[in-house]
VEXLUMBA-664441 format. One record per residue (C-alpha): residue number from 0; x, y, z; residue in three letters. Coordinates in steps of 0.5 Angstrom, whole numbers. Example, Ala and Ser with C-alpha at 12.3 -4.5 7.8 and 13.67 -1.06 7.14 Angstrom:
2
+-----+-------+-------+-------+------+
|  nr |     x |     y |     z | rest |
+-----+-------+-------+-------+------+
|   0 |    25 |    -9 |    16 |  ala |
|   1 |    27 |    -2 |    14 |  ser |
+-----+-------+-------+-------+------+
This chain:
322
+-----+-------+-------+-------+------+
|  nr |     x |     y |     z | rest |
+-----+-------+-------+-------+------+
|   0 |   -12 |    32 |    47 |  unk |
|   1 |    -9 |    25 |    50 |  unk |
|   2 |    -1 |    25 |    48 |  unk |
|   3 |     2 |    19 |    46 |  unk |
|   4 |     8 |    17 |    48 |  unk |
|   5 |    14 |    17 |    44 |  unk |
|   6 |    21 |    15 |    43 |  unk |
|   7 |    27 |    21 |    44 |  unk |
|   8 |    34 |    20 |    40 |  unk |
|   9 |    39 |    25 |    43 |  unk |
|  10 |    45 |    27 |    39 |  unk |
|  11 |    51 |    31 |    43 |  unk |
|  12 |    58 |    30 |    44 |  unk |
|  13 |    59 |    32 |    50 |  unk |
|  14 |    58 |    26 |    56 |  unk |
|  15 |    56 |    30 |    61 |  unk |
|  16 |    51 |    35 |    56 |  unk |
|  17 |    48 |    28 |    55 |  unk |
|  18 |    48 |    26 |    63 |  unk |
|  19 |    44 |    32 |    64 |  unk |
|  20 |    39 |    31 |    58 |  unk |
|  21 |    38 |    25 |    60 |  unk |
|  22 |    36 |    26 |    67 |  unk |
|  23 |    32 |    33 |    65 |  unk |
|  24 |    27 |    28 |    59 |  unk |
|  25 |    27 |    22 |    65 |  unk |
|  26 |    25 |    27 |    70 |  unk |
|  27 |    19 |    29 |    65 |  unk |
|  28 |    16 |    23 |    63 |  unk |
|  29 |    20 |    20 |    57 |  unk |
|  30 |    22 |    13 |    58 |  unk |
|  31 |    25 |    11 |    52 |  unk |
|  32 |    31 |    15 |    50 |  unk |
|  33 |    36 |    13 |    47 |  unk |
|  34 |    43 |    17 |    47 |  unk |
|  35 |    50 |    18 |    41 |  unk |
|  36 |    55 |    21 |    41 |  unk |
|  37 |    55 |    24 |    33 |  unk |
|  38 |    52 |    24 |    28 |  unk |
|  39 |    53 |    19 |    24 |  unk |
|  40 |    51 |    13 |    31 |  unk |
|  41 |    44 |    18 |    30 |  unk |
|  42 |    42 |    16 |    23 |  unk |
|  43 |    45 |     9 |    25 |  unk |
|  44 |    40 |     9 |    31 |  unk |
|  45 |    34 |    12 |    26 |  unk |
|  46 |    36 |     6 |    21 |  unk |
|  47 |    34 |     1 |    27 |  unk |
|  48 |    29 |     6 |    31 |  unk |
|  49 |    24 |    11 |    29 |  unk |
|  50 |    25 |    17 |    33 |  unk |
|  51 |    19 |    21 |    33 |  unk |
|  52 |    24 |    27 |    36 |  unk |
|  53 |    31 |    28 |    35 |  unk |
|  54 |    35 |    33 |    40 |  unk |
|  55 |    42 |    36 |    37 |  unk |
|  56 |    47 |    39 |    40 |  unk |
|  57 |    51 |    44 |    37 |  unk |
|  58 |    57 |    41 |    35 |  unk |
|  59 |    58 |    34 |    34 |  unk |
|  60 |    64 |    29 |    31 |  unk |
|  61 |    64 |    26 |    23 |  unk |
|  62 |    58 |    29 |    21 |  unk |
|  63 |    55 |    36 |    24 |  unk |
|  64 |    48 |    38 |    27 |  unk |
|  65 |    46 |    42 |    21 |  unk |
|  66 |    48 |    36 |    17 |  unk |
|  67 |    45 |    31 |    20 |  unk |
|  68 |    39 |    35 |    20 |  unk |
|  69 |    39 |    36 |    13 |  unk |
|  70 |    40 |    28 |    12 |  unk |
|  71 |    35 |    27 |    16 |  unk |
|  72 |    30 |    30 |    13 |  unk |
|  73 |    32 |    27 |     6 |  unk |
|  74 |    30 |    20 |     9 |  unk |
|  75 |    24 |    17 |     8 |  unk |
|  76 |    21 |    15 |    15 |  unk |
|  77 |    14 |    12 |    18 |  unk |
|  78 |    13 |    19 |    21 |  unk |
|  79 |    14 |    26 |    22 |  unk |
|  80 |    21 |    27 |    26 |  unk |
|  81 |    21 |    33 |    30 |  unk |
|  82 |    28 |    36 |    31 |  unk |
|  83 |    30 |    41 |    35 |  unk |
|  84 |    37 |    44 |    35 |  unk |
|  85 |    41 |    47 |    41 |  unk |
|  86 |    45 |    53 |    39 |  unk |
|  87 |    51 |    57 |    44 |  unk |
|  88 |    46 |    63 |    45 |  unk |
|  89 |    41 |    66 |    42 |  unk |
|  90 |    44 |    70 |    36 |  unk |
|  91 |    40 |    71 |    30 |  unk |
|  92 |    44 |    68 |    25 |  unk |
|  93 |    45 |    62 |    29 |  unk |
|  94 |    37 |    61 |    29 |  unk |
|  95 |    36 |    62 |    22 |  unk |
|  96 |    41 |    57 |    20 |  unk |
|  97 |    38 |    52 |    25 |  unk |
|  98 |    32 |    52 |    21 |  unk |
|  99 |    34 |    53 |    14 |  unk |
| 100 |    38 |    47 |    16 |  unk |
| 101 |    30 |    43 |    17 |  unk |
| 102 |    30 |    44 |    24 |  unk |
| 103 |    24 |    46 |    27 |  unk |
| 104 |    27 |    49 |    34 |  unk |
| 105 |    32 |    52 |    37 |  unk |
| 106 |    33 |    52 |    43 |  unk |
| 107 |    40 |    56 |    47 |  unk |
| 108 |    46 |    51 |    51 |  unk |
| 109 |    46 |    51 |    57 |  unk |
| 110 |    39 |    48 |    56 |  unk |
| 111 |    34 |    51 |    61 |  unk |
| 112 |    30 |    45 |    63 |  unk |
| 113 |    23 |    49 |    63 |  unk |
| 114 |    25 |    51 |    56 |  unk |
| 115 |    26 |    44 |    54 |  unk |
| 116 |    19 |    41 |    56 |  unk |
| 117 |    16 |    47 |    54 |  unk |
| 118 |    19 |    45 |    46 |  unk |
| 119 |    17 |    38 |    47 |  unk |
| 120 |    10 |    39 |    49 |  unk |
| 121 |     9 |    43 |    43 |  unk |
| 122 |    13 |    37 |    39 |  unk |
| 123 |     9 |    31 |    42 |  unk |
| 124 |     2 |    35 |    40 |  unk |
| 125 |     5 |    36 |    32 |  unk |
| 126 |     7 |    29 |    32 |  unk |
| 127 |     0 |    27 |    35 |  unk |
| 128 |    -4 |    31 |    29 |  unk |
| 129 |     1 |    29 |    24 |  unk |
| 130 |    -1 |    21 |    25 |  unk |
| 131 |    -7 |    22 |    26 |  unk |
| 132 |    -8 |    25 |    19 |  unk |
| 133 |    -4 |    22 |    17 |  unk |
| 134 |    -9 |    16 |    19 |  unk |
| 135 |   -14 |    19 |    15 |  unk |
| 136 |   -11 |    20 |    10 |  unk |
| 137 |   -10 |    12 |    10 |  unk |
| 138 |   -17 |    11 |    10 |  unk |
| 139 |   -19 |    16 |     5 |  unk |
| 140 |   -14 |    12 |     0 |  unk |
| 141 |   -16 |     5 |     2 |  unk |
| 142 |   -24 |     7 |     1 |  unk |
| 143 |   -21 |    10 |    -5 |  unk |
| 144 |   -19 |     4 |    -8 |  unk |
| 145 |   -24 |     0 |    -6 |  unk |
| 146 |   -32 |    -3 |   -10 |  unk |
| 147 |   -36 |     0 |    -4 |  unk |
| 148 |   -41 |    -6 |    -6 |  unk |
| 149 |   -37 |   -12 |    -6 |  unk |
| 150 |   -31 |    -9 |    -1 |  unk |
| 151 |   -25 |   -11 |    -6 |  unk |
| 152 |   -20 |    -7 |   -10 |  unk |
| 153 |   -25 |    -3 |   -17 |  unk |
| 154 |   -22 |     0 |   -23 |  unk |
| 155 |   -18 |     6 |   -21 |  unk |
| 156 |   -13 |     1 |   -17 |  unk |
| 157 |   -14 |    -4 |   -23 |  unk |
| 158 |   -11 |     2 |   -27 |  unk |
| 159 |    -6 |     3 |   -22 |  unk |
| 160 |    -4 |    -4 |   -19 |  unk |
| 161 |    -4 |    -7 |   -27 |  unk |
| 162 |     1 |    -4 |   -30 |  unk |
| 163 |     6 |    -5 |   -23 |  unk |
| 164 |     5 |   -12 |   -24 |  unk |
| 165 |     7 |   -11 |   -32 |  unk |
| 166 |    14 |    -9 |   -30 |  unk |
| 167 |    15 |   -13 |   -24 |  unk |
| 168 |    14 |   -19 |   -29 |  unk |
| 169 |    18 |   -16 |   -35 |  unk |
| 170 |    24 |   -15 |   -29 |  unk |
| 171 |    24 |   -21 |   -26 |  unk |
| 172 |    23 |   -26 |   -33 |  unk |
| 173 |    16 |   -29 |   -29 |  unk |
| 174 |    11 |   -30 |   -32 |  unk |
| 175 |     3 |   -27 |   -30 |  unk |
| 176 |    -3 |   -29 |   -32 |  unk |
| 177 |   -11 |   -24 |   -33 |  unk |
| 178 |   -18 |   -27 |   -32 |  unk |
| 179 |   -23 |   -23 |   -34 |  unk |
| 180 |   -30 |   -27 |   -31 |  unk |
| 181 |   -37 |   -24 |   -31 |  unk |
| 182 |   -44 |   -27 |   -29 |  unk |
| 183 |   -48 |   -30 |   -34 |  unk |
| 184 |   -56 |   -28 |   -35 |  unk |
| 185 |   -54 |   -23 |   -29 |  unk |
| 186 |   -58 |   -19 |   -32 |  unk |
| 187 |   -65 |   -23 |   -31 |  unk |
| 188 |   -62 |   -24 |   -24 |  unk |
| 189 |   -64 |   -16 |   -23 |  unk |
| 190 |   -71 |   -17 |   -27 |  unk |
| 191 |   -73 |   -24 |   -24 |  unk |
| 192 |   -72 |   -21 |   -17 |  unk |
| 193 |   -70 |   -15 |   -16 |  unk |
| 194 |   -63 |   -10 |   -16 |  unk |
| 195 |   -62 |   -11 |    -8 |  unk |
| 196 |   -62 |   -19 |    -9 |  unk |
| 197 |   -57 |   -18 |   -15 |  unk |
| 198 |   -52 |   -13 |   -10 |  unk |
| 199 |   -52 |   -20 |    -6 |  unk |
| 200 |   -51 |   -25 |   -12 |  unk |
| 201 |   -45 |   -20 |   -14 |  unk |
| 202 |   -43 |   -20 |    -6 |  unk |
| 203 |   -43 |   -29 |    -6 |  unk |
| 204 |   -40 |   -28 |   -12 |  unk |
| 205 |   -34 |   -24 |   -10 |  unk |
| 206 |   -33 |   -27 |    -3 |  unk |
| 207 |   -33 |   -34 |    -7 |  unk |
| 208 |   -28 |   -33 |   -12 |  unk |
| 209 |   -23 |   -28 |    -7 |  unk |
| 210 |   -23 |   -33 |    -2 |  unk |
| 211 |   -20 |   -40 |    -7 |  unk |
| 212 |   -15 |   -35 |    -9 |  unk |
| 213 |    -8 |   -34 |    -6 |  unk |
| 214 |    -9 |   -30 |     0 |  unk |
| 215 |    -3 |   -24 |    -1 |  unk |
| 216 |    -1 |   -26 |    -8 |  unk |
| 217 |    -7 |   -26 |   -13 |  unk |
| 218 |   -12 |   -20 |   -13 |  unk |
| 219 |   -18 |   -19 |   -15 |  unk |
| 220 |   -21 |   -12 |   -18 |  unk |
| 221 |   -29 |   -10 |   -20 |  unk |
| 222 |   -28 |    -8 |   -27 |  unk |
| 223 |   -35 |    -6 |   -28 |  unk |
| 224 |   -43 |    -8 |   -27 |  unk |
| 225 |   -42 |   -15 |   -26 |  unk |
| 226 |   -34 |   -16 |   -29 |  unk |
| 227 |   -29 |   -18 |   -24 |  unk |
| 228 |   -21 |   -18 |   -27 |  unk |
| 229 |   -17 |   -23 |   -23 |  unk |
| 230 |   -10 |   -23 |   -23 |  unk |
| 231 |    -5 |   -28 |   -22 |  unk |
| 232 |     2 |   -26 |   -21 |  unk |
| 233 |     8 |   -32 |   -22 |  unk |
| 234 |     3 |   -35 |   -25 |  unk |
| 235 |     3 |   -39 |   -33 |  unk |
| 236 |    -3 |   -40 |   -38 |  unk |
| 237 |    -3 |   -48 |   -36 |  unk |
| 238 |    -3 |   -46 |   -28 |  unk |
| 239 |    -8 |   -41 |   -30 |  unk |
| 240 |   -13 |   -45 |   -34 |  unk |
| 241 |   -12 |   -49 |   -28 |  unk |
| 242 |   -15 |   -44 |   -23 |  unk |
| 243 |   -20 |   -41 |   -27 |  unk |
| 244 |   -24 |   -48 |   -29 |  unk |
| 245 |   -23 |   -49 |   -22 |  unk |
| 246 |   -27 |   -42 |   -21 |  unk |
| 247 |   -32 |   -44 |   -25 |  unk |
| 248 |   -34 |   -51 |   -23 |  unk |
| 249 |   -34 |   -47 |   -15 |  unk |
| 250 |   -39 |   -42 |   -17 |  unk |
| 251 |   -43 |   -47 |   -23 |  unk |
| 252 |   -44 |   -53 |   -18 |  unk |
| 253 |   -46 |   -50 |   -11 |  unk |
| 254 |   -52 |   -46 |   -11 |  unk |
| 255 |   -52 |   -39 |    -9 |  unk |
| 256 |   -58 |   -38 |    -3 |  unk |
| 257 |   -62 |   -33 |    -5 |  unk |
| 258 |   -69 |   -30 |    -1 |  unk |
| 259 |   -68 |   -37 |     3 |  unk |
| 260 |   -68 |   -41 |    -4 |  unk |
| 261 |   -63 |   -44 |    -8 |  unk |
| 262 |   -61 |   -40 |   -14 |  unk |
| 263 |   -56 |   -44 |   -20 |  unk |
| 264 |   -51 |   -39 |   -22 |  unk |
| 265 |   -46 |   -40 |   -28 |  unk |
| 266 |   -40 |   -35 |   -31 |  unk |
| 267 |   -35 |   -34 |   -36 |  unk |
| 268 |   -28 |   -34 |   -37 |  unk |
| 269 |   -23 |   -31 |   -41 |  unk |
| 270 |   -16 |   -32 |   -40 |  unk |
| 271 |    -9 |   -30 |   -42 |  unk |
| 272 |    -1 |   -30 |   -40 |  unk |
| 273 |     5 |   -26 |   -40 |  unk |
| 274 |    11 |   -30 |   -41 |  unk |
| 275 |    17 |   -26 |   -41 |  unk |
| 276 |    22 |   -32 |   -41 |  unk |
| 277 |    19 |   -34 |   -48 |  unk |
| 278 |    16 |   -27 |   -51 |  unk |
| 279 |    21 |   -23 |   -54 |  unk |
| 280 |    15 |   -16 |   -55 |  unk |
| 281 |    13 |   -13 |   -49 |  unk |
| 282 |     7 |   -12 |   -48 |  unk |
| 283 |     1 |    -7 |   -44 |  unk |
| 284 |    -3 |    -8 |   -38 |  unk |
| 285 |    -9 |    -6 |   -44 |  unk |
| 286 |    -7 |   -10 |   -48 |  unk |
| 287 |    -8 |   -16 |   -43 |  unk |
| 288 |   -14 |   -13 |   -40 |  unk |
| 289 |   -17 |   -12 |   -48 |  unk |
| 290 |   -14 |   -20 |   -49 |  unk |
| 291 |   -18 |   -23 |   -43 |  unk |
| 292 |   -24 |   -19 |   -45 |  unk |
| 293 |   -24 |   -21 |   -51 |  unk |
| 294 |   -23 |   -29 |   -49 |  unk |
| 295 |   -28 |   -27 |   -44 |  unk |
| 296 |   -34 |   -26 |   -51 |  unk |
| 297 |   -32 |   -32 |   -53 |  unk |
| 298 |   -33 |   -36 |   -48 |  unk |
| 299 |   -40 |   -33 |   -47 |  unk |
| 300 |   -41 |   -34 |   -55 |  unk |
| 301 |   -40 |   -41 |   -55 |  unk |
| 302 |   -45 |   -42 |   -50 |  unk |
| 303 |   -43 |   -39 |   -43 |  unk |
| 304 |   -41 |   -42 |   -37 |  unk |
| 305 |   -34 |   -44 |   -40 |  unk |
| 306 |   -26 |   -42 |   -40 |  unk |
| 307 |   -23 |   -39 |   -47 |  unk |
| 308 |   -15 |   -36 |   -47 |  unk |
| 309 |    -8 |   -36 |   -50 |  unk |
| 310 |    -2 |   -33 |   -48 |  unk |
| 311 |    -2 |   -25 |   -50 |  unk |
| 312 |     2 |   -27 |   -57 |  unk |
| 313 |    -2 |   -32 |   -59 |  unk |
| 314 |    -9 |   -27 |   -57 |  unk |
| 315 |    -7 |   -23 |   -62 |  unk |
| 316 |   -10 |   -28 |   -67 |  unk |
| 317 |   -13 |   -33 |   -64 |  unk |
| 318 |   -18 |   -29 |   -60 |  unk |
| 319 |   -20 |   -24 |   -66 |  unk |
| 320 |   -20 |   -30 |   -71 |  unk |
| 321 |   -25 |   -34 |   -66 |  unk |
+-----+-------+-------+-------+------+
């Protein structure tokens, strides 16, 4: 294994314990180091800094090596720290106090230099094999939220990420806007032509709607078969009309390239708002969703190819009257 090289942070009071600290990491290879004097300009450098490993000497002024410790570990931080502790001796009850403390080792003052690099090549290789599981885990999670056709978010993040932007919009008074759209017909797209031609009407599709909405501000989820929902942060029913007549013109009046043919595509779209200013009630991301689905069918029943919505009050007769 290849170890990356990372960054020390070193916490000892006495000046002259750090000179030597400093020279013995220097000697071994560590370039970035980064020394203080207590412990309370250790976690002011962390705040700054990540350090992947933190060296602490046995007794330091304002906030002691245990305590440090402690609060080190209480942190939320981009990566794994390894600690490790410097103790007078090697008395039992003195390591056992090290490591109940969070510390991963010991290691006894006057510092051996051996014993050191010995403690930090051990260190480097779990902090190597925490990232990169921790890199694994992150791709799990992004193949996990994905529609392994179309590439964007699917249901499982809907459900999820719906409910965040809900309260988001509730705490701040902004105003949120759902679109629930499909394809109209797309099921004689899959019979005239097959199911691996639909896949790529349902690709065009995606990438056609995703690219003419805001980039990092509006998302995009499949919601099933050929029913995508869009969502519209800081976004009101006038503006979201707006958008999602736009949506509609962009995929009725450019024709989709299929088998080296132009094939002419429609879709519909239901539309709905939370305004926290001017509604009193709070509503659910299920109502929403339910809302603009249900604007969604009345859309496709007047005749498709159409936007059908109203602020998530109004829906709650208008759309079942309709």
């Amino acid at each position: 294994m290849t170890l990356q090289p990372v960054s020390v942070l070193v916490a000892i009071s006495n000046p002259s314990d750090r000179t030597g600290l400093e020279k013995i990491l220097a000697d071994a290879g560590y370039r970035k180091v980064v020394s203080v004097a207590n412990g309370l300009k250790a976690v002011a450098a962390m705040a700054v800094e990540f350090f992947p490993i933190v060296i602490i000497g046995p007794q330091l002024s304002g906030m002691d090596g245990f305590e440090l410790c402690r609060v080190l570990r209480a942190r939320s931080l981009p990566g794994y720290v390894y600690i490790l502790m410097l103790t007078r001796g090697n008395r039992k009850a003195d390591i056992l106090k090290v490591l109940e403390a969070g510390a991963d080792a010991h290691l006894a003052h006057p510092v051996d230099p051996a014993g050191l690099i010995a403690r930090l090549e051990a260190a480097r290789r779990i902090i190597d094999l925490e990232r990169s599981l921790r890199i694994t885990n992150e791709e799990v999670r992004a193949l996990s939220i994905r529609d392994p056709l179309t590439g964007i978010f699917n249901r499982i993040y809907l459900m999820e990420r719906l409910p965040q932007e809900l309260k988001r919009s509730q705490r701040y008074g902004h105003p949120l806007a759902v679109i629930m759209c499909d394809i109209d017909h797309f099921k004689e797209v899959n019979d005239q032509h097959g199911h691996r031609a639909g896949d790529q009407i349902l690709r065009d599709f995606v990438n056609r709607i995703a690219g003419s909405i805001r980039i990092d501000v509006d998302w995009m989820a499949r919601y099933g078969g050929e029913e995508f929902l869009i969502v519209l942060p800081e976004t009101d029913l006038p503006s979201s009309f707006i958008v999602a007549e736009r949506l509609r013109r962009l995929i009725a009046e450019v024709p989709f390239r299929l088998k080296g043919r132009d094939l002419r595509i429609t879709s519909s779209f239901g539309v709905t708002s939370y305004q926290p200013v001017r509604q009193g009630e709070k509503v659910s991301s299920d109502l929403l969703m339910e809302q603009a689905d249900e604007f969604l069918y009345q859309a496709k029943r007047e005749g498709r190819n159409a936007v059908r919505g109203a602020n998530s009050q109004e829906s709650e007769t208008k759309g079942r009257a309709s």
